[in-house]
C-alpha positions in Angstrom: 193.5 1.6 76.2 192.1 1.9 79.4 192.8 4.5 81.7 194.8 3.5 85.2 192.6 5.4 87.5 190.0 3.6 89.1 186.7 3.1 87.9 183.9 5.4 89.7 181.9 2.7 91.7 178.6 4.1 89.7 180.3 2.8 86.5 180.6 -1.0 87.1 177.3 -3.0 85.6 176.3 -4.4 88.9 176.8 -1.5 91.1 174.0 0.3 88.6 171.7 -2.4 88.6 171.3 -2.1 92.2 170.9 1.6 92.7 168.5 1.9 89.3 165.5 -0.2 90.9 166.7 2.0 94.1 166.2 5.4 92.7 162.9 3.9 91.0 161.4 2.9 94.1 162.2 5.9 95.8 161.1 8.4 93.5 158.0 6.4 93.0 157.3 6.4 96.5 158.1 10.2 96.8 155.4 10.7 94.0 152.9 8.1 95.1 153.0 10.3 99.3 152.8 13.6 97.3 149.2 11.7 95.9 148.3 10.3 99.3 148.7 13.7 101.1 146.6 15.8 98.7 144.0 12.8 99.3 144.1 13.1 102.9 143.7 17.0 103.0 141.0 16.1 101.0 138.9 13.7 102.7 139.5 16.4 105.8 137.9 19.1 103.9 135.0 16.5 103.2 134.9 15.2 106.8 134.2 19.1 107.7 130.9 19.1 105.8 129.8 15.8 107.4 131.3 13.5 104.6 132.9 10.4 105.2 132.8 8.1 101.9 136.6 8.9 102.1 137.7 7.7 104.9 137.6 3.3 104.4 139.7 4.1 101.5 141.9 6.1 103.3 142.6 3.9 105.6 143.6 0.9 103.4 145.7 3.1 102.2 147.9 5.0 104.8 147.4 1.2 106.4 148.8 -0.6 103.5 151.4 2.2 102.2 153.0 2.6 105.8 153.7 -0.8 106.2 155.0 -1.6 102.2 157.0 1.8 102.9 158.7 1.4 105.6 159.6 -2.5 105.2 160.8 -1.5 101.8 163.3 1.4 103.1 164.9 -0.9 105.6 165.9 -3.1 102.4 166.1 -0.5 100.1 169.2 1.1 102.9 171.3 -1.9 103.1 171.6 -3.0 99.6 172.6 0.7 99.1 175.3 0.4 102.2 176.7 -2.7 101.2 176.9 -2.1 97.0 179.2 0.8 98.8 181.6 -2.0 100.3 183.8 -0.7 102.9 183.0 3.0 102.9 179.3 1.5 103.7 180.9 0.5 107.1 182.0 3.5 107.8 179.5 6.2 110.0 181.4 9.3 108.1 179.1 8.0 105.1 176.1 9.0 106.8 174.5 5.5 106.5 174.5 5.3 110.7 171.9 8.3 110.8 170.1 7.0 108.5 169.7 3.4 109.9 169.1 5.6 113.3 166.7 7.5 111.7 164.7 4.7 109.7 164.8 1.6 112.0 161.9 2.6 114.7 159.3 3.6 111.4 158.2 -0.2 110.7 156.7 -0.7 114.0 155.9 3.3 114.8 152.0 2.1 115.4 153.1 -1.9 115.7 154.1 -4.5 113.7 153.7 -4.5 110.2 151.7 -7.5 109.5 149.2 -5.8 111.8 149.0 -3.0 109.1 148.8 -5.5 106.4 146.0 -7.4 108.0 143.6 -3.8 108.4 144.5 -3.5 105.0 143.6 -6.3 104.1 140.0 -6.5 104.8 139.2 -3.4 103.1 140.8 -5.4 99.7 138.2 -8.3 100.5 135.4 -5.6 100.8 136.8 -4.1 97.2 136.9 -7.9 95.5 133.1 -8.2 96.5 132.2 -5.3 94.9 133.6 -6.0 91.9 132.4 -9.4 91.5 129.2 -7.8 92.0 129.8 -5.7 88.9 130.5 -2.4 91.1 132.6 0.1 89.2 135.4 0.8 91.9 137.0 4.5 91.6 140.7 5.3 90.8 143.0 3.7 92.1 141.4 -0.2 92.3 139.4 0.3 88.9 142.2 -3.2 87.8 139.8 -4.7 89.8 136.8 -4.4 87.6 138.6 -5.8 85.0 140.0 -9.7 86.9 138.4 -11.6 84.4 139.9 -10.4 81.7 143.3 -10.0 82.9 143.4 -13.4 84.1 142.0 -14.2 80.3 145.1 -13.0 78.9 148.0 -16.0 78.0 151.7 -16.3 76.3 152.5 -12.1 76.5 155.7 -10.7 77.0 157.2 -12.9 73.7 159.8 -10.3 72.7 162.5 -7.7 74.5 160.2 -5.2 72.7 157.2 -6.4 74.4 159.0 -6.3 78.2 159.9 -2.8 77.0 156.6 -1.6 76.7 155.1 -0.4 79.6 151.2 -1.2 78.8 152.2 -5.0 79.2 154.3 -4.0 82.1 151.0 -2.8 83.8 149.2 -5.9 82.9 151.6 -8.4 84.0 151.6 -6.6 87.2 147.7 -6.9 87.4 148.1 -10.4 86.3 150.2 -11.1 89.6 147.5 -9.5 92.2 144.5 -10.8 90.3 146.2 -14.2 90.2 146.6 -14.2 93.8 143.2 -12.5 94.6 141.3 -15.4 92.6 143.2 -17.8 94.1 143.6 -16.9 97.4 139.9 -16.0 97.7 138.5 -18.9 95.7 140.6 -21.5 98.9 139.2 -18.8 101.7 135.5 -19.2 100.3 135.3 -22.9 99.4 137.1 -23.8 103.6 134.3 -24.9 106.3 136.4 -23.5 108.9 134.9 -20.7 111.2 136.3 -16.8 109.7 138.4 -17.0 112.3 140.4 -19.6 112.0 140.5 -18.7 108.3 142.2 -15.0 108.5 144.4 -15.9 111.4 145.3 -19.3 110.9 144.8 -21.0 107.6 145.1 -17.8 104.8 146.8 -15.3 107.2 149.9 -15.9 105.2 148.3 -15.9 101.7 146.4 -12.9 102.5 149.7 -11.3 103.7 151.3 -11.8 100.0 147.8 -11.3 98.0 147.9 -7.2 100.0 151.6 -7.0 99.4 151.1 -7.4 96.0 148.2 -5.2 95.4 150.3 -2.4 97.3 152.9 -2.7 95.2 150.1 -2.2 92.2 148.8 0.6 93.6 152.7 2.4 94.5 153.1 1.5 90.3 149.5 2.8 89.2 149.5 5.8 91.3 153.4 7.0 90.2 152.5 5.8 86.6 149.6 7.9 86.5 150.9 10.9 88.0 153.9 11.5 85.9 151.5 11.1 83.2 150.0 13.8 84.7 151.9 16.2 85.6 153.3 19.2 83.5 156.9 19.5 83.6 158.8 22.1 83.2 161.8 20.1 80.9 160.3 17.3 78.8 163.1 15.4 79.8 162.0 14.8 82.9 158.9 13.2 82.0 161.2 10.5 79.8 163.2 9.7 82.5 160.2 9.0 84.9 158.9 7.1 82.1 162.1 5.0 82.1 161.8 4.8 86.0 158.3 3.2 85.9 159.6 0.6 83.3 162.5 -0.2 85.4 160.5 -0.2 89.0 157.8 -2.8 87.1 160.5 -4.9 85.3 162.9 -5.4 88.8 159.7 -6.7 90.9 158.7 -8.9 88.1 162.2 -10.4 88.2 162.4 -10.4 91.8 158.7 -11.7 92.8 157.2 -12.6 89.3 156.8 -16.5 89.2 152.9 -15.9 90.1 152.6 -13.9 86.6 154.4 -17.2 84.9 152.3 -19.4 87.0 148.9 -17.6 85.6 150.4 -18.4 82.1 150.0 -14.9 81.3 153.7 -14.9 80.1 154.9 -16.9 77.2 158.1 -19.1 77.3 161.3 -17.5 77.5 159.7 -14.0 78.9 162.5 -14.3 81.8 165.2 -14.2 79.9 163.4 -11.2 78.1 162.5 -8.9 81.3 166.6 -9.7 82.1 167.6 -8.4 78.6 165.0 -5.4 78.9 166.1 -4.4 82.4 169.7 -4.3 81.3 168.8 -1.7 78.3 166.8 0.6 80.7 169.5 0.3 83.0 171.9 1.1 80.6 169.9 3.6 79.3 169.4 5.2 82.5 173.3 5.8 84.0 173.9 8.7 82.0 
């Protein structure tokens, strides 16, 4: 029998699918700034001693980072204030302050798609070098390997296989690489002046190819790092482990048709990422 008091708002299936991708792309995000400021008070050591190999890739970075961020926290608030129905209204909740506090930070140093657009040149520069056969360091190495990402057809054919987080990572290259190529392969082949190109004709397909790679890098970075660092409790490790499965499975349900265009998941994977997201969820709550 179930009891009469009210169900905790945590408890209801929906209310957790919305705050588990949530916590996921927070804590990645805390992780993946922890990375980014030990990089920059490195390339500022280097820059001391007349060094500066770091600072293009900074750049892209903080650039790229800034502007996925902060666009991202914006969403990430209201789908947090509203899963909280009426109590979301109220200012007593604290959402007001942060709204107050987190509204000016997408356009602190201008519009996003300005930051997107530096960004973005740097990940032309970084495609050019790999098609060259450059080895590119950590963390655009995917790059070195397009070819044979976009080689790879019909994965994901089981829950187990959206479960694991290897093909996780690869579906996630498959998206960028797929939109690299193809964006890329459009820009090169058009007549028109360079111009014309970046801020007419592929602005908006260059928008989406650096969103994408961002989001790689946010998911490569975090992945890497947990699998770095010693913890403590064991435990914690596991439940970071979940987080990255549950942080790659909610963007490939919410931005993954690309992947299934590339052909690099087999029939029925949707309904598979679905079933898999609803057991890490599950998994996660408690």
């Amino acid at each position: 029998m179930e009891s009469p008091q009210e169900r905790t708002i945590i408890n209801y299936q929906t209310t957790q699918h919305i705050f588990g991708p949530l916590i996921a792309q927070g804590i990645s995000q805390s992780f993946v700034g922890g990375w980014v400021s030990d990089q920059f008070n490195s390339m500022m050591q280097e820059i001391k001693t007349g060094n500066y190999a770091s600072m293009d890739a900074m750049h892209h970075i903080l650039a790229g980072l800034k502007a996925q961020f902060t666009a991202d926290l914006m969403v990430q608030l209201d789908k947090a204030r509203t899963a909280c129905g009426g109590a979301g209204f109220a200012s007593n909740t604290g959402f007001t302050e942060l709204y107050q506090n987190a509204s000016p930070m997408p356009t602190y140093e201008g519009e996003n798609t300005v930051m997107l657009g530096q960004a973005v040149r740097y990940l032309v520069k970084l495609y050019k070098k790999a098609k060259k056969g450059e080895k590119l360091p950590f963390p655009f190495t995917y790059l070195n390997r397009m070819a044979d990402t976009l080689s790879r057809k019909g994965r994901a054919q089981t829950v187990n296989d959206c479960l694991d987080v290897e093909i996780l990572d690869l579906a996630l290259q498959a998206k960028v690489c797929q939109m690299i190529n193809s964006t890329m392969t459009k820009y090169n082949a058009s007549a028109e002046p360079e111009k014309i190109k970046d801020n007419n004709t592929f602005q908006q397909a260059r928008l989406q190819m650096i969103k994408a790679h961002m989001f790689y890098l946010n998911f490569h970075i975090f992945r890497t790092k947990v699998a770095q660092t010693p913890f403590k409790d064991p435990k914690i490790k596991e439940h970071l482990h979940l987080l990255t499965k549950i942080l790659a499975l909610d963007h490939l349900l919410q931005g993954g048709a690309v992947v299934f265009d590339s052909g690099f998941f087999a029939s029925g994977s949707y309904a598979n990422l679905e079933e898999a997201l609803a057991i890490c969820i599950k998994e996660l709550r408690p």
